[in-house]
Structures are given as C-alpha cells and as structure tokens.
C-alpha positions in Angstrom: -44.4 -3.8 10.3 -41.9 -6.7 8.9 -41.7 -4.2 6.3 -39.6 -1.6 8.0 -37.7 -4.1 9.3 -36.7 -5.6 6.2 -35.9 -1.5 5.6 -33.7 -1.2 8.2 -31.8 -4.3 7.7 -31.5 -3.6 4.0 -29.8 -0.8 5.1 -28.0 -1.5 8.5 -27.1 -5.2 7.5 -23.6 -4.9 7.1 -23.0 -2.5 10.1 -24.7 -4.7 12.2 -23.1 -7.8 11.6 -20.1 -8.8 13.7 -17.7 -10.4 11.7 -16.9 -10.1 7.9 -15.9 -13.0 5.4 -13.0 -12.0 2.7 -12.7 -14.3 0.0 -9.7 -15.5 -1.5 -9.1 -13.3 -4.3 -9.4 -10.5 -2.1 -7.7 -8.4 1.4 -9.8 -5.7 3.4 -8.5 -2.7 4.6 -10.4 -2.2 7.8 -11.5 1.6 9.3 -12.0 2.3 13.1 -13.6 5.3 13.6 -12.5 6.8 9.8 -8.3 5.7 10.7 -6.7 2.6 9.1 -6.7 0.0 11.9 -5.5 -3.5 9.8 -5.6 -5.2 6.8 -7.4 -8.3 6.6 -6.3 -11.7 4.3 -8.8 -14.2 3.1 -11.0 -16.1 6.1 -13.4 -15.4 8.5 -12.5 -12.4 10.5 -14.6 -10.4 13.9 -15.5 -6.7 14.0 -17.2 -4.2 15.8 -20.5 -3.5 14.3 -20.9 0.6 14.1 -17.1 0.9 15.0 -15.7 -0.4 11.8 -15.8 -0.4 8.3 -14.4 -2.8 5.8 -13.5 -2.2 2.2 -12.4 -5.2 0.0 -9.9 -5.0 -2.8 -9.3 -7.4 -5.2 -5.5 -8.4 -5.2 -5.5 -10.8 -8.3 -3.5 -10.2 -11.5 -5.6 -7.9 -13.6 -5.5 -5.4 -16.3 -6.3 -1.7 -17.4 -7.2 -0.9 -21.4 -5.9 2.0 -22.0 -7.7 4.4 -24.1 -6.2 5.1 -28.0 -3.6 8.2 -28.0 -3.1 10.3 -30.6 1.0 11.3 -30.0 3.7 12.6 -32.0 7.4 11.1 -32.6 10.9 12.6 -32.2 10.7 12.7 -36.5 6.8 14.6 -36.3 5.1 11.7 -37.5 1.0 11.2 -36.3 0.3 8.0 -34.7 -2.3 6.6 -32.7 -1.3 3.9 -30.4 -3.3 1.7 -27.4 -2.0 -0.7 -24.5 -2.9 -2.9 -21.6 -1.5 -2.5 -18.1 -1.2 -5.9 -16.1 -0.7 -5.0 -12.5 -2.4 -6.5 -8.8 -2.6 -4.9 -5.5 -0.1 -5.8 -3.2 -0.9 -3.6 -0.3 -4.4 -2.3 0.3 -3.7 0.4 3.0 -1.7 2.3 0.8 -4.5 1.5 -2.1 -7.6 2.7 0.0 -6.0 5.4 2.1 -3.4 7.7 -0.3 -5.1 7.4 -3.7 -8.9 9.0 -4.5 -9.8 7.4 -7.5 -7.5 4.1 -8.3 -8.3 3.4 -11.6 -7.5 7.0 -12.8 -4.4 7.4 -11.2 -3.4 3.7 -13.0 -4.9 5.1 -16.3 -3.4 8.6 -15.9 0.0 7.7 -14.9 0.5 4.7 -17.6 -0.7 7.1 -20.3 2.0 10.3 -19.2 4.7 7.2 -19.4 3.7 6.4 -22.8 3.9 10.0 -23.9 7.0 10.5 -22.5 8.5 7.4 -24.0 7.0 7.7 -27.6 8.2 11.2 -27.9 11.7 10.4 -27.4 12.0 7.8 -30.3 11.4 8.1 -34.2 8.8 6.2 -35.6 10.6 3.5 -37.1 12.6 2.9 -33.7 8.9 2.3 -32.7 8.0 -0.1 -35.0 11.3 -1.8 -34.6 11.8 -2.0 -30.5 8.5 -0.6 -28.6 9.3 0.6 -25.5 7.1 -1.8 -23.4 9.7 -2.7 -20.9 10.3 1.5 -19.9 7.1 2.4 -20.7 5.9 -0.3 -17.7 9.0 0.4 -15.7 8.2 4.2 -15.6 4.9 3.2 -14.3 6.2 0.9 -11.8 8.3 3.6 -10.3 5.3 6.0 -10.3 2.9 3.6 -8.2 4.7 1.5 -6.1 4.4 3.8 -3.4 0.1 3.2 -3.5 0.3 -0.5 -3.2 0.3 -1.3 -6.9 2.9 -4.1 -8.3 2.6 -3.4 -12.2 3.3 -6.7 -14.2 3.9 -5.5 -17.7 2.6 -3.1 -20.2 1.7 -4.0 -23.6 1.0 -2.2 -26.9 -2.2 -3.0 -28.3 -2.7 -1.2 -31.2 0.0 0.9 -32.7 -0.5 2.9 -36.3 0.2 6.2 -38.1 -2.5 8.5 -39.1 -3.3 12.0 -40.4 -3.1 15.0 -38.1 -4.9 17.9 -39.2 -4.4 20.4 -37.2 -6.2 23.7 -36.9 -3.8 26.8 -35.8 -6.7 29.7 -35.9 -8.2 30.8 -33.2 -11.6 31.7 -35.1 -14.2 28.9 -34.4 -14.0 26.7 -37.6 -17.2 28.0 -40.0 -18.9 25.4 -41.4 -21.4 25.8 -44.3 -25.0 24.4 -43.8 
C-alpha cells in the first residue's frame, strides 16, 4: 500500500507542492496553463500546484567547447581550428520560450560566425590578429534577441593541416 504511495509521489511530487525554491545561481521561467506567466529570481517563491510549471536556468557565467572545424582561408590554405564561448543567460523567457534546443542554437550560431570570419582573412592574418573580438561580436548580435549575453569567444586550438579531397562521385574502392 505505502508502496504506491511512494509511486505516486515519486511522480506527482513536484506538481503537488505549493511553492518552489530557486537557488542563487539560477531564475525560473514559470508556465500557467503552457503560457509564460513570470520569471522568478533566487528565494522562496508560491505556486499553484497542477496550474504551474517551473523550469530553472542557470544564469551564471559559463562556457560552450566548440567542436574542431576543418575551414579554408581567403589564400586556400587547410586548417583546423577550435574555441570556447563564454556567455550567461540574462533573460530566461526569451531562453525557455523562442529557442528549442539552447545549446545548439549557441553551438551552431558561434560555429557559422567562425566560418564567416576565417574565410575572409589569409592564413597568416590569422596567426597574426585572430578574429576573437568579431567572431564573438557576430555571435552577440545573433543571440541577444534569446536571452543570451555572450562574454567573449576564444580560439582554442588553431593549426594547418592536409585536405584531401575527393572530387568523384564513384564511392572510393578500397582493396581488401
């Protein structure tokens, strides 16, 4: 019998209980009904159990790795580069209610700014003044509208390789 209790609180707990408790690295974006009602800050805070949901965000300073790119200068030279994005949420109704996956959309937009930037310079203008300041500006401009402040961007790993490059459309044959 305590058993299926224990079930049903297991599963019911958090709708049941009247008031939520938002610590201080985080704000809640609270739903009434499935609509944006208000954004809690850290404290002690009442709701209406069934009514409302409430979805926590971390908003201290944190950072994205961004997977290693394989990109081509303005002079057609191979390189593969790598960088960290520092940002924070500033706003978490923005955050929770215009954007379906957050950490893509940070990932995804940080690596089309890189592209773009990389593109437009030789390779020794990289090596001698990365773009880290555009490259994080272009982000900044991209996602400020979903409640994201970006800090900086920072080139982690940055070197030149060997591009081979296979122009056939024939599946490569390989010999056993």
């Amino acid at each position: 019998m305590f058993e299926r209790l224990f079930e049903f609180l297991a599963a019911f707990g958090k709708d049941l209980c009247p008031f939520v408790v938002v610590p201080v690295y985080q704000n809640a974006g609270v739903l009434r009904f499935g609509k944006y009602s208000r954004t809690l800050v850290p404290g002690f805070h009442w709701k209406w159990p069934f009514v409302e949901d409430v979805y926590k965000e971390n908003v201290f300073i944190t950072t994205v790795r961004l997977q290693p790119q394989t990109l081509t200068t303005k002079d057609d030279v191979s390189i593969v580069l790598a960088g960290v994005v520092k940002y924070r949420v500033v706003e978490v109704e923005p955050y929770l209610s215009r954007i379906g996956d957050q950490h893509d959309l940070l990932i995804d937009t940080a690596m089309g700014a890189v592209l773009k930037e990389v593109r437009e310079l030789s390779f020794q203008d990289l090596l001698n003044d990365p773009p880290a300041l555009k490259i994080a500006s272009s982000i900044r401009r991209q996602v400020k509208d979903f409640g994201v402040e970006i800090i900086s961007y920072t080139f982690t790993d940055l070197g030149r390789i060997r591009s081979i490059r296979l122009l056939t459309h024939t599946p490569l044959q390989l010999d056993n």
